[in-house]
C-alpha positions as CSV (number, residue, x, y, z in Angstrom):
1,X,80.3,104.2,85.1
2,X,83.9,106.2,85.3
3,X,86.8,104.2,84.9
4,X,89.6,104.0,87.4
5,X,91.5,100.9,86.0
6,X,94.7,103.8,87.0
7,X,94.2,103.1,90.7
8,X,93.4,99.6,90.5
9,X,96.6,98.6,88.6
10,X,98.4,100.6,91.1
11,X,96.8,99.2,94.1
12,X,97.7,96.1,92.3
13,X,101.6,96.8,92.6
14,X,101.8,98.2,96.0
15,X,99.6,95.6,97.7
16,X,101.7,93.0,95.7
17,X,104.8,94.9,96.9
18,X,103.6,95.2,100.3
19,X,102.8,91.5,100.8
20,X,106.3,90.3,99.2
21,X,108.7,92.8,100.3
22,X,107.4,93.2,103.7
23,X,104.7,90.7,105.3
24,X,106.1,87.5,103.5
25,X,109.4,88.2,105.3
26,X,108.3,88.9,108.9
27,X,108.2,85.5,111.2
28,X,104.6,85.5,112.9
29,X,104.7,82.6,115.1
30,X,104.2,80.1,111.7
31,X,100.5,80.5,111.9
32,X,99.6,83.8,110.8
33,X,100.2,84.8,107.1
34,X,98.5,87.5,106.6
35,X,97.7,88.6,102.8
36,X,97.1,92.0,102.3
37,X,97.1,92.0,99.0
38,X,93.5,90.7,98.6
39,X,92.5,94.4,99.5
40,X,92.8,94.1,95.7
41,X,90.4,92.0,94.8
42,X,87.7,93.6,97.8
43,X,88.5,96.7,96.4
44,X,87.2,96.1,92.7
45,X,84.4,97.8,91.6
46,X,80.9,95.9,91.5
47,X,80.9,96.0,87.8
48,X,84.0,94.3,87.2
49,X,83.0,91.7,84.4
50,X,83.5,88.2,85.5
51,X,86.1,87.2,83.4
52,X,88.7,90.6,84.1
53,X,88.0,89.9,88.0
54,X,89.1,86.2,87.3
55,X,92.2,87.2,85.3
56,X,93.2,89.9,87.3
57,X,93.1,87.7,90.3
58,X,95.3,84.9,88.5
59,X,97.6,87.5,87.5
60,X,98.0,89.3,91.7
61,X,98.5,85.4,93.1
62,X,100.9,85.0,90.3
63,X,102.9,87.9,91.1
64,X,102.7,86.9,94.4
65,X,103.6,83.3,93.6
66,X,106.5,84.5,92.1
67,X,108.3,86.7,94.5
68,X,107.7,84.2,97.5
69,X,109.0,80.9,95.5
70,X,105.5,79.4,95.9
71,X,104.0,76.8,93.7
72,X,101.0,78.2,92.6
73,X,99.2,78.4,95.8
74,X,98.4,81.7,96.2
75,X,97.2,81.8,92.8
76,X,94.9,79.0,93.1
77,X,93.4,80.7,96.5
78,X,93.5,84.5,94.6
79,X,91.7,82.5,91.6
80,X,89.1,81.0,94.1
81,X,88.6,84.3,96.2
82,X,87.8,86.2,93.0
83,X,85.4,83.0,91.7
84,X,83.5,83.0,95.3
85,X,83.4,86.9,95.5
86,X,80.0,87.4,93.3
87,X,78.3,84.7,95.6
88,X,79.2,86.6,98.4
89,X,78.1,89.9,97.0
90,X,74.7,88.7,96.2
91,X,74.6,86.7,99.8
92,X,75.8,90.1,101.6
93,X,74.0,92.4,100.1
94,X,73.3,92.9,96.5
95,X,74.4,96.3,95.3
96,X,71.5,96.5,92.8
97,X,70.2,97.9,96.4
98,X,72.4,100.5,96.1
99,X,73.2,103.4,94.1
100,X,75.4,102.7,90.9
101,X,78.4,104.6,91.8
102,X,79.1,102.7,95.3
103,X,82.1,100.8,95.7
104,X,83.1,97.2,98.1
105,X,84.9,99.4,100.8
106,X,83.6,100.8,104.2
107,X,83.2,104.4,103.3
108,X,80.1,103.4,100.6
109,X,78.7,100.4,101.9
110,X,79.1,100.7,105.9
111,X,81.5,98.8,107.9
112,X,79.4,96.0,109.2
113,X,78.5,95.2,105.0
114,X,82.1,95.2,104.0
115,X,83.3,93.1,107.4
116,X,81.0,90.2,106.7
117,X,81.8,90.8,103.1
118,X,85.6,90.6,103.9
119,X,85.2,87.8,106.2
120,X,83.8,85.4,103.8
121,X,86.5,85.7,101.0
122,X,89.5,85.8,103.3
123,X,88.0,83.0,105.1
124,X,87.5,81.1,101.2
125,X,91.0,82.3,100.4
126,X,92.6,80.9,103.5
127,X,91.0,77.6,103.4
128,X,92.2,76.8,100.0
129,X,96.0,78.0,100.6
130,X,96.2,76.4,103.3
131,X,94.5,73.4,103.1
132,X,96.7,73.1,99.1
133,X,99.6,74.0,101.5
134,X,99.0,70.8,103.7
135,X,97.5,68.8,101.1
136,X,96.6,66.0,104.2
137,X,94.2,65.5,106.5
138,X,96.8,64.5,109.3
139,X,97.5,68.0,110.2
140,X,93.7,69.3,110.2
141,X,93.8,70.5,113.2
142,X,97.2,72.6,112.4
143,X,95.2,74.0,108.8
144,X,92.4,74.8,111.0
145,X,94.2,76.9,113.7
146,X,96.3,78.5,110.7
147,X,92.8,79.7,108.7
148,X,91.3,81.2,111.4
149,X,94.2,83.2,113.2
150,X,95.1,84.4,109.7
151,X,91.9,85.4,108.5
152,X,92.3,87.3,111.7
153,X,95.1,88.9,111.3
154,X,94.6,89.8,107.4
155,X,91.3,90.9,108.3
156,X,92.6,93.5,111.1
157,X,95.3,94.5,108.4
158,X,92.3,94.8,105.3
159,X,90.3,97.0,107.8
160,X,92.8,99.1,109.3
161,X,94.0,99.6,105.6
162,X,90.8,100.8,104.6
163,X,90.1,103.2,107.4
164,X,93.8,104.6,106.8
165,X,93.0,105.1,103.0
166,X,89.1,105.1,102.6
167,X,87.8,108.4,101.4
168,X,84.3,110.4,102.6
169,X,81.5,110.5,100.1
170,X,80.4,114.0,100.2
């Protein structure tokens, strides 16, 4: 397995940078927030242990947190995307079916794998920011409509990311 904790940390700090310095501050309607930066936590390789995955994820929502004078809520939802994101590997597709070196992105495991894949932990993520964001049931309907044009929107913003910046497997 070769290393490339390098690109990872960086992809950390520009997705980070990204989402605070230019998607937090665009107005889109008050229902679509989209959150780019959980490329990073797609993006990690499979053999990520368990425990950097989880701290790395605290630390991205943190940073986010920070720099948009939230309460914790995107690290709660980063913390919960990360938790949910070996389930959804092994429900996806299990990449012991795959060669060792593949990585979570389109150009290794085919887009229809990493959409579904993508899908599912934007969809978790969403739920739980939103629904801490709420925090009652009165506007459900509001939380509902919020989750799933988001997760639309992120996941059109994830995908068209990845086809910008994906690389060919030769």
């Amino acid at each position: 397995m070769k290393n490339n904790y390098g690109n990872d940390i960086l992809r950390f700090i520009l997705l980070v940078a990204i989402q605070v310095l230019v998607l937090n501050q665009i107005d889109f309607g008050g229902y679509i927030d989209p959150a780019l930066y959980l490329l990073f936590i797609l993006l990690l390789p499979f053999e990520v242990p368990g425990w950097l995955l989880l701290i790395s994820s605290f630390f991205l929502g943190f940073s986010v947190d920070i720099f948009s004078h939230s309460t914790g809520l995107h690290t709660a939802a980063s913390v919960f995307a990360a938790f949910v994101r070996p389930g959804v590997i092994n429900m996806v597709g299990k990449p012991a079916e795959y060669e060792a070196s593949l990585k979570p992105g389109i150009a290794d495991m085919g887009f229809r794998w990493f959409f579904i894949y993508a899908l599912l932990i934007v969809l978790a993520h969403h739920f739980v920011l939103f629904s801490l964001e709420a925090f009652r049931f009165e506007e459900f309907l509001y939380v509902l409509l919020r989750i799933l044009a988001s997760t639309a929107f992120t996941l059109v913003f994830i995908i068209t990311t990845e086809y910008i910046f994906m690389r060919k497997r030769h």
